[in-house]
C-alpha positions in Angstrom: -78.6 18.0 42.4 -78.2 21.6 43.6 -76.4 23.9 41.9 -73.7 26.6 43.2 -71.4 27.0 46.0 -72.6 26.5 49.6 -71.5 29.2 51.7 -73.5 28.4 55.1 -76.7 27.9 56.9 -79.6 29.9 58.7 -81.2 28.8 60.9 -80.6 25.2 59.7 -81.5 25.6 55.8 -78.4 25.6 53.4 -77.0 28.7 51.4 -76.1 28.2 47.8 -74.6 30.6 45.3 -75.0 30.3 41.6 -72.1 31.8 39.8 -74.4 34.4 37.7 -75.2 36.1 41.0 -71.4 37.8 40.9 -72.7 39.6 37.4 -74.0 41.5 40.6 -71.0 43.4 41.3 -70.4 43.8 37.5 -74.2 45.4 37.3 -74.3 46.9 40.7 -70.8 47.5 43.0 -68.9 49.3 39.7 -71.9 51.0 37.9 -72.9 52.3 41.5 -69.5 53.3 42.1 -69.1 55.1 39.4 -72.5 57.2 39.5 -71.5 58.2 43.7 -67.8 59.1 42.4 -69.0 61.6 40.0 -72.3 62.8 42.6 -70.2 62.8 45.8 -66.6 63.7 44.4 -65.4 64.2 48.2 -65.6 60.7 48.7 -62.8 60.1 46.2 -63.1 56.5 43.7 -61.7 54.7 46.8 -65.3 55.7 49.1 -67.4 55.4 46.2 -66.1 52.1 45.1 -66.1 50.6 48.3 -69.6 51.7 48.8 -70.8 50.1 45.4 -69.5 47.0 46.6 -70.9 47.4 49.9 -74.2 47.7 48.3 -73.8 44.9 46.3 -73.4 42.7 49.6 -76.5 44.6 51.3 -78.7 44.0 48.1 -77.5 40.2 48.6 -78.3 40.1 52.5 -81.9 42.1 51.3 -82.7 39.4 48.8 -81.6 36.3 51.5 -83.9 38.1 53.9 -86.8 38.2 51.5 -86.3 34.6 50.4 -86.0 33.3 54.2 -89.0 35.2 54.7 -90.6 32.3 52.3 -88.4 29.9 53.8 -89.7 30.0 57.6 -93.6 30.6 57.0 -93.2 27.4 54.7 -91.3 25.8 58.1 -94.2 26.7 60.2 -96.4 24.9 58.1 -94.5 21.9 58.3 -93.1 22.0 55.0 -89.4 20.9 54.7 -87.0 23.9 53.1 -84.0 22.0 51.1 -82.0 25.7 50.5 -82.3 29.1 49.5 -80.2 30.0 46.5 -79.2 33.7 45.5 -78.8 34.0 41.3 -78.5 36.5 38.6 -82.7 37.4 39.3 -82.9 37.2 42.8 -83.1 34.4 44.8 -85.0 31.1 45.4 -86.5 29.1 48.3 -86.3 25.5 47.3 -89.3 24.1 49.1 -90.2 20.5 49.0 -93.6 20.9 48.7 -96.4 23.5 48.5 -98.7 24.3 51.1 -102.1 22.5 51.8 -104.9 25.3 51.3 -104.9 28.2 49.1 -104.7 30.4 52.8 -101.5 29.3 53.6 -100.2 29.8 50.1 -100.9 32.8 50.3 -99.1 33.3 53.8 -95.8 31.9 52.3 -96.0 33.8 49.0 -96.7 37.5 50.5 -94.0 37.0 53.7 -91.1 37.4 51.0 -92.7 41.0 49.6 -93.4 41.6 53.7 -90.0 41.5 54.3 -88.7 43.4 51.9 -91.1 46.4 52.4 -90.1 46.5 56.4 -86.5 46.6 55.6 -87.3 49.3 53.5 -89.4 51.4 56.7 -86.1 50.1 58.7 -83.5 51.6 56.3 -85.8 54.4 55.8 -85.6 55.5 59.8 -82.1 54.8 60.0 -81.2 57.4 57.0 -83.5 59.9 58.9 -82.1 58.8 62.6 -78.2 59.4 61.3 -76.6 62.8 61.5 -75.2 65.0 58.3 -77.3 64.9 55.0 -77.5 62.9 51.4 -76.6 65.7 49.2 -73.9 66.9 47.4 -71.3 67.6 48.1 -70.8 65.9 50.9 -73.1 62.8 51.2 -72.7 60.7 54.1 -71.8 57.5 52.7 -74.1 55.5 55.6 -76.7 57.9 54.7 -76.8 57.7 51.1 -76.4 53.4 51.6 -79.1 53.4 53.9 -81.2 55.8 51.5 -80.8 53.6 48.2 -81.0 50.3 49.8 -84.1 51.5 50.9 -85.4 51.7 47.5 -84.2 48.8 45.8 -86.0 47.0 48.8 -89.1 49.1 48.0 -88.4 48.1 43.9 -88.0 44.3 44.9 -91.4 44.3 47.3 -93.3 45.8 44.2 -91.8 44.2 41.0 -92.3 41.1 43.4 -96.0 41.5 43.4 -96.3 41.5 40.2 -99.5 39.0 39.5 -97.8 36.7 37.3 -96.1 33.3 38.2 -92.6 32.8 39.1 -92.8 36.3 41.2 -94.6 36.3 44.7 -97.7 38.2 42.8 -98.0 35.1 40.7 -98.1 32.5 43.6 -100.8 35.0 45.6 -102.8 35.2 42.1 -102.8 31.4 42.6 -103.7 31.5 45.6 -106.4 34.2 44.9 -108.2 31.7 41.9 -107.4 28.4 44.1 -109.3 30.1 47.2 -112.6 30.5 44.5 -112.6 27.8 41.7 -111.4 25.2 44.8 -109.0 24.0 42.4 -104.9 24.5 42.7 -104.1 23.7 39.4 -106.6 25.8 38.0 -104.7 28.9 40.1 -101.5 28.4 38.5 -103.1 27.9 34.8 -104.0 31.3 35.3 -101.0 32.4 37.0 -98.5 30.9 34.6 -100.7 32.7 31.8 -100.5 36.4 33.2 -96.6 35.7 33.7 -96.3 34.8 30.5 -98.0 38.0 29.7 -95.8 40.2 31.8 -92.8 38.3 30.6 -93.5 39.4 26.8 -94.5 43.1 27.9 -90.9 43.1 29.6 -89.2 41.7 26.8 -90.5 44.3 23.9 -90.2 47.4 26.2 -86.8 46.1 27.0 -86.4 45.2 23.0 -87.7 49.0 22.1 -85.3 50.8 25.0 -82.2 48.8 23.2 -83.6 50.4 19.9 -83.7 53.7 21.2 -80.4 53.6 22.4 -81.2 53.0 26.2 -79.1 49.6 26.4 -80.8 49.0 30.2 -83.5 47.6 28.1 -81.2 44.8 28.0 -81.6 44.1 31.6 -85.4 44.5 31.6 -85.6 42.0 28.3 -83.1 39.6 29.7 -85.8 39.5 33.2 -88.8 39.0 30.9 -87.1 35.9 28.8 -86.4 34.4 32.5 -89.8 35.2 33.7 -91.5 33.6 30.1 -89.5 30.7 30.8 -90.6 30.0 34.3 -93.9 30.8 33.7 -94.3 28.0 30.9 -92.0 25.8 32.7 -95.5 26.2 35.7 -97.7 25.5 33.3 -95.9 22.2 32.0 -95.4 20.7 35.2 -99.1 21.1 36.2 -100.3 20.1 32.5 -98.3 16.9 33.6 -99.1 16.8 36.8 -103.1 16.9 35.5 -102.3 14.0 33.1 -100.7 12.1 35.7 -103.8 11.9 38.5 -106.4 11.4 35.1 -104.2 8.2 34.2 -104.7 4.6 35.3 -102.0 1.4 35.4 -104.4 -0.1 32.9 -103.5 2.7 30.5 -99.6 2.4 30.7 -99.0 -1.1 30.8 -97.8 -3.2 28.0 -97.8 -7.4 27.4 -94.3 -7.0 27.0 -93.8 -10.3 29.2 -94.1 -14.0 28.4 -96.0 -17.0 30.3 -94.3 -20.5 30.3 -95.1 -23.8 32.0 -94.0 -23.7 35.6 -93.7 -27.9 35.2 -90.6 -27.4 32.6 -86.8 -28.3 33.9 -84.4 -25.5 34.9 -82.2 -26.9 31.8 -85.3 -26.9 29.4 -85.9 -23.2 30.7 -82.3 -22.3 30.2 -82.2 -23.4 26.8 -85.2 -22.6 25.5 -85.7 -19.3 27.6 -81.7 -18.2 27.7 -79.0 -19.2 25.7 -78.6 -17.0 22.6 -81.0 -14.6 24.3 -80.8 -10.7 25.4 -82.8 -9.0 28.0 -85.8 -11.5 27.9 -89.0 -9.6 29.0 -90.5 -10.7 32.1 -91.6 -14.0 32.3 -94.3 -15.7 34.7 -94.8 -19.1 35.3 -98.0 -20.7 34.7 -99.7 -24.1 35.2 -102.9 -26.0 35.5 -104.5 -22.2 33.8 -103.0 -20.4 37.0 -100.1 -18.4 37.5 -97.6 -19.1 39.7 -95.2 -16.5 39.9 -92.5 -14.3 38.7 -89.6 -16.0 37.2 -86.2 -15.0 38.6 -84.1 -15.8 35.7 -80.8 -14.6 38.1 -81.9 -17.2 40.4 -80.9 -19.9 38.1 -77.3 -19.2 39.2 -77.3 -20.0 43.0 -78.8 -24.0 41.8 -76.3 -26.2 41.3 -76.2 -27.5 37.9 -76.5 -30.7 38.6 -80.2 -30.6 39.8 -81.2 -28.7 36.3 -82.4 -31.7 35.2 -84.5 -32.7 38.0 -85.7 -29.6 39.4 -88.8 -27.9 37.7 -88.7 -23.8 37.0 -91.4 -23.7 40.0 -87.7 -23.6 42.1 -87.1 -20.4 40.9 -90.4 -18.7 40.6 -92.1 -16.0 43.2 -95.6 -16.4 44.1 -97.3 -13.2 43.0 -98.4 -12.8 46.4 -94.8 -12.2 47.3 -93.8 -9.6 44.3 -95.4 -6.1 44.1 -97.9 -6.4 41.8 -101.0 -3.4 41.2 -104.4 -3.2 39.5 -105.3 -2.1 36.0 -107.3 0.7 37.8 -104.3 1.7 40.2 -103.6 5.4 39.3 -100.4 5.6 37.3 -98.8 8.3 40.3 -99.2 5.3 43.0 -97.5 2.9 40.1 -94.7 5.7 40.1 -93.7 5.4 43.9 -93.9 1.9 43.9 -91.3 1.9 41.2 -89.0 4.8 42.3 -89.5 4.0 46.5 -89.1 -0.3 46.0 -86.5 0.7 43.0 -88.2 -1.6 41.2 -87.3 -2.0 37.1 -91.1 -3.1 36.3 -94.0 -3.8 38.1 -96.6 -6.5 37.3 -100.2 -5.7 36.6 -103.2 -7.9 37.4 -106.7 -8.0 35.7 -110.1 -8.1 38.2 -109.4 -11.4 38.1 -105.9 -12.1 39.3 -104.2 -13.0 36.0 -101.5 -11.0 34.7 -102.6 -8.5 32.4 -99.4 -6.5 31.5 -96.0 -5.1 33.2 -95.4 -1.5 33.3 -91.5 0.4 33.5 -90.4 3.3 33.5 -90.1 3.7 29.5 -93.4 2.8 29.6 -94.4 5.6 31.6 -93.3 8.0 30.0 -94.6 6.6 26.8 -98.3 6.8 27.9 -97.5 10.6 29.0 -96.1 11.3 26.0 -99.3 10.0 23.6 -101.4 12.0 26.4 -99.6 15.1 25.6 -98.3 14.8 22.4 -95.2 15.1 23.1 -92.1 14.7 20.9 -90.6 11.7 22.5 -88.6 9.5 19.7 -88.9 5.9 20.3 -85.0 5.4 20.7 -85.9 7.7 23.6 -88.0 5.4 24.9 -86.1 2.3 24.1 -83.5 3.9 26.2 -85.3 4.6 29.3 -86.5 1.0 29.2 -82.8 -0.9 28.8 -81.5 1.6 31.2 -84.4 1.0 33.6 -83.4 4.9 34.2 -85.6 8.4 33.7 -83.9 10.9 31.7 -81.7 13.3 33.5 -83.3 16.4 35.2 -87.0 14.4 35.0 -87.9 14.0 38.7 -91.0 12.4 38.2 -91.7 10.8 41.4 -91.4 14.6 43.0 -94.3 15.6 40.3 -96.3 12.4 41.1 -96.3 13.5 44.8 -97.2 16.8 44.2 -99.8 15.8 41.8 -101.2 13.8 44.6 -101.2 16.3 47.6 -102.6 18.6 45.3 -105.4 16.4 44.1 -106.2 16.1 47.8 -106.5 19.6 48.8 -108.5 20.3 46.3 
């Protein structure tokens, strides 16, 4: 679900807000304000005020810019942009998936840090093309706008290339090591690691300038926590992703199901099979050593009661030809779309031989991942996930399957 306030379009992809990006004018429009009232004291606090905030809205048209930069060399690749949301760190192009060789990786990750650095040559002309001059005492305001915009565009282009994931330096290192190892997930291993690195140099320079009494530390600690953060949340999703492609149905399924004779009357199955029971596990009919289907126990509802006694279960059984069914050696991410695009609450599994060999859901899914990883995943967790039939919130799995995929085959 996204996130913020919708305040528009360009050129046909959405614009959010989160609400940390007004800590902006907190950070920039007064603090801005107050340094040009006491540089420029002709403007008066009315100028310089209006100017910080004026800046404020150009830093958030620079950083929209820089993330539509992203945003339309991903479009020319064919790659569908969902939004582009401006935060407390910047901004982000939500992208739906990433781009097929390391080449055009690279293309998308550098066009943001292009951008910026032109608008910063633009700006630059256009303080040199107006007339009157920057310094005190009487400052142009459009001058001294044009000047400092400038820079923070010139800041955001460098700090940007950066080589460490999430900045646009981490996604071209990625790029970089995908382009000679020939593996994508091997790029952002190494990304993710040198933003971790830069995220830990930022936080205990930023820790040792709030010792010293320089509290903008604060700000330079607060963007190495968010950049740790990112950086491990890379490496997670691509440790997962890894796990995913190496895994097979075979692997995740469980015999959580039960076989009974096809020949037996509905009202023998609904006694035996029903009454006094909750959430049976799935059952297949079987007879004469061969299965015959999926039982539908909701079925059992549209037959009038009447023919219970006469009619056999086979009434209300589907032939496994007619219920999607996959192979013990199916890999686990083709098991996940058939789940999540059929929305399907299990899926049957079938031996080389065409017997049923186990069921998989989604509990059981995330089970297997969870041995694989050694992750801390509590059984009620689990227990959960299968009565629901649901994935925990925030856990898009299918979208990491997918990627998983693509990137397996451009590797």
């Amino acid at each position: 679900m996204q996130s913020g306030w919708r305040i528009g379009s360009l050129f046909g992809i959405p614009l959010y807000i989160d609400p940390s990006w007004f800590l902006i004018l907190l950070l920039v429009a007064f603090p801005r304000g107050a340094v040009w009232q006491q540089q420029y004291p002709a403007w008066g606090a009315e100028v310089a005020y209006i100017a910080g905030v004026t800046m404020a809205l150009l830093l958030f048209a620079s950083v929209l810019l820089h993330e539509l930069g992203h945003s339309l060399v991903a479009r020319a690749q064919g790659i569908k942009v969902n939004s582009i949301t401006l935060f407390l760190f910047g901004g982000v192009a939500s992208i739906e998936q990433e781009s097929k060789t390391p080449g055009q990786a690279f293309q998308v990750a550098i066009a943001g840090p292009t951008v910026s650095f032109l608008l910063f040559l633009l700006l630059s002309l256009l303080e040199n093309a107006l007339p009157g001059t920057a310094s005190p005492p009487e400052g142009n305001p459009l001058i001294v706008l044009a000047h400092d915009l400038a820079i923070l565009n010139l800041v955001l282009a460098a700090f940007n290339l950066l080589p460490g994931l999430p900045l646009d330096g981490g996604q071209i290192l990625k790029a970089l090591v995908w382009k000679i190892t020939g593996s994508r997930f091997r790029g952002i291993h190494w990304a993710a690691r040198a933003g971790r690195t830069l995220g830990w140099i930022a936080i205990l320079f930023g820790g040792l300038q709030v010792v010293s009494g320089n509290l903008s530390g604060l700000w330079i600690a607060l963007l190495g926590s968010f950049g740790l953060r990112n950086a491990n949340n890379y490496d997670r999703v691509t440790a997962l992703q890894e796990t995913l492609l190496k895994l097979k149905a075979g692997e995740a399924m469980t015999r959580e199901f039960r076989v009974v004779d096809a020949r037996m009357s509905l009202r023998q199955f609904a006694d035996e099979y029903l009454l006094n029971t909750v959430a049976p596990p799935a059952l297949y009919a079987a007879s004469e050593g061969r299965y015959r289907g999926l039982v539908l126990p909701e079925a059992l509802q549209q037959v009038e009661r009447s023919l219970w006694e006469t009619e056999t279960l086979q009434l209300i059984t589907q032939p496994l030809g007619e219920i999607p069914v996959v192979e013990e050696v199916t890999p686990l991410v083709d098991v996940i779309a058939l789940l999540e695009n059929k929305g399907l609450r299990r899926v049957t599994v079938l031996s080389p031989a065409g017997a049923v060999s186990g069921v998989i859901d989604r509990g059981d899914i995330v089970q297997v991942i969870a041995t694989k990883m050694a992750l801390p995943i509590s059984a009620e967790v689990i227990r959960q996930i299968k009565e629901e039939g649901t994935y925990p919130p925030g856990f898009n799995i299918l979208a990491i399957a997918q990627s998983a995929k693509e990137a397996e085959g451009s590797q």
